[in-house]
N, C-alpha and C positions, 0 to 999 in steps of 0.2 A: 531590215530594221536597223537602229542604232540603237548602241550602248556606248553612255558619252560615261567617265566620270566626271562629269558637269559640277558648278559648285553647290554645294550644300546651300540650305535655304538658312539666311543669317538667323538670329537668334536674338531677341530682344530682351533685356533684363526684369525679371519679372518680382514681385513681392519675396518678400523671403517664405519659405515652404510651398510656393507656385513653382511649375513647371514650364520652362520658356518659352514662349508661341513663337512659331517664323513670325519674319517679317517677309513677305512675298510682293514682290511686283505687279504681279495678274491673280487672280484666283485658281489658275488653274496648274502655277508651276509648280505645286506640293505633290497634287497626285503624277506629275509629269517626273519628278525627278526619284520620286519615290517607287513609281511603275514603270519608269527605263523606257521612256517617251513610246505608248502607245496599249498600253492594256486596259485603259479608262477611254477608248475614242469616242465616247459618249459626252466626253467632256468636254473634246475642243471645244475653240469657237468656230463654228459655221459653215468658215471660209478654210479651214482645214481638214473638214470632214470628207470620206472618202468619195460619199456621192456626189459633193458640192468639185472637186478634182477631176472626177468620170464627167461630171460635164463641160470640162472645159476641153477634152480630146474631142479634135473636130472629126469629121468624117469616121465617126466609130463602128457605123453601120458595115463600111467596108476592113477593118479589124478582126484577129480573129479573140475570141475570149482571153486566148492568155495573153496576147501582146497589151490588151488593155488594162486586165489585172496587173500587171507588171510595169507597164507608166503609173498605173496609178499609187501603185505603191513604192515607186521610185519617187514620183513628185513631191505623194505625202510625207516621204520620210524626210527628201529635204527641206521642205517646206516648213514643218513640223521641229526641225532642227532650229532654222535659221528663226524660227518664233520664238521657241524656247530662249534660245542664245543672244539673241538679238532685238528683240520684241518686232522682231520685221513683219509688215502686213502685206507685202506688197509679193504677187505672185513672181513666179520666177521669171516668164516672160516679160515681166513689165520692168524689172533690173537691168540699169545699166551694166555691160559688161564689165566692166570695175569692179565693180559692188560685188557682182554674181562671182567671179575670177577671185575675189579676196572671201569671201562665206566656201569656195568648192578647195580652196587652198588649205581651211583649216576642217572641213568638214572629210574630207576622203582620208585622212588618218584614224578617223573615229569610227568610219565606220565597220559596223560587227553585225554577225545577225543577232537576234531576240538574245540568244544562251549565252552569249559574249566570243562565241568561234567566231576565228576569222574566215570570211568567204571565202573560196578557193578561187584561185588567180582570175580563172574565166567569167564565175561570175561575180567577183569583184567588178572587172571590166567591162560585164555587164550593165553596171548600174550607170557608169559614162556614158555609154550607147541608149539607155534611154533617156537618159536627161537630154542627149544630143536630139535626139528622137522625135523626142517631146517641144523641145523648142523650134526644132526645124519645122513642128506642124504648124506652128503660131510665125512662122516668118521670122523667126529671131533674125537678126543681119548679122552675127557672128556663130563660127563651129567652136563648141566646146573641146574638142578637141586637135581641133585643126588650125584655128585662128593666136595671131601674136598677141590678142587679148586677153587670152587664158594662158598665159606661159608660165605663171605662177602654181595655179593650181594644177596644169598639166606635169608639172612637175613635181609636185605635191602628190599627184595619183602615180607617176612614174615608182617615186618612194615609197610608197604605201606597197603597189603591190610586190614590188621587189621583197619589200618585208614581211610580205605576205607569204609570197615564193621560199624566200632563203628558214620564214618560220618552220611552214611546212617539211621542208628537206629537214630541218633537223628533228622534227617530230616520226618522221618517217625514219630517219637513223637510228633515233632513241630506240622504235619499236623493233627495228630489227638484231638491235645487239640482242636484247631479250629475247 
């Protein structure tokens, strides 16, 4: 999952002795920023839901349960990002690499699980493995990790986990002086 601090919902000036209402974009970014994109999924819209996701994994008959829970909740979380943030509709397969390379560039610094810990390096790296995963089933014509079209955000995740890594060490040193 992701915990962004994303921006607050603006605030529109209200009567005097009223209390401000957002002003929201969608209906649905209040309980999104409010619930740390994902404890309302009744809420999305439709095309973000996790059953509406599971069927877009082709040959899932041949999968075994976890690999599929784990695209799909890799997909949703980006997808789910790049909605929030961007009001993007469009799946991830269907992004030009450009698009997809500038949304992974700013999105793999964010991301945390549910509690706000950072992943542990592997499975941080994890989650590029199945976006790669994921697109390779749909024919993508670029590797998210391997291709000059992602050298932005391959770089971007480079950083993340490093800072990931060197957090950890110093969390691990903290505990051992104690």
């Amino acid at each position: 999952m992701l915990t962004t601090g994303g921006p607050a919902p603006r605030t529109e000036a209200g009567r005097s002795g009223e209390v401000d209402t957002p002003v929201l974009r969608n209906p649905f970014l209040d309980r999104i920023t409010l619930n740390k994109l994902g404890l309302y999924p009744q809420q999305y819209p439709d095309f973000l839901k996790d059953e509406t996701i599971r069927s877009r994994i082709l040959d899932i008959e041949s999968k075994s349960n976890d690999t599929v829970v784990h695209l799909v909740r890799t997909v949703a979380t980006l997808e789910r990002w790049m909605w929030y943030k961007y009001d993007e509709c469009r799946r991830i397969e269907d992004l030009p690499a450009k698009t997809l390379d500038k949304y992974l560039e700013e999105f793999y610094p964010l991301l945390r699980k549910p509690s706000g810990e950072d992943y542990t390096p592997d499975a941080f790296s994890n989650f590029r493995y199945y976006v790669e995963r994921f697109l390779k089933m749909h024919k993508y014509p670029h590797s998210v990790s391997k291709s000059h079209a992602f050298l932005k955000s391959s770089l971007s995740f480079r950083r993340a986990r490093k800072a990931i890594a060197l957090r950890r060490e110093q969390r691990n040193a903290k505990a051992q002086k104690f």
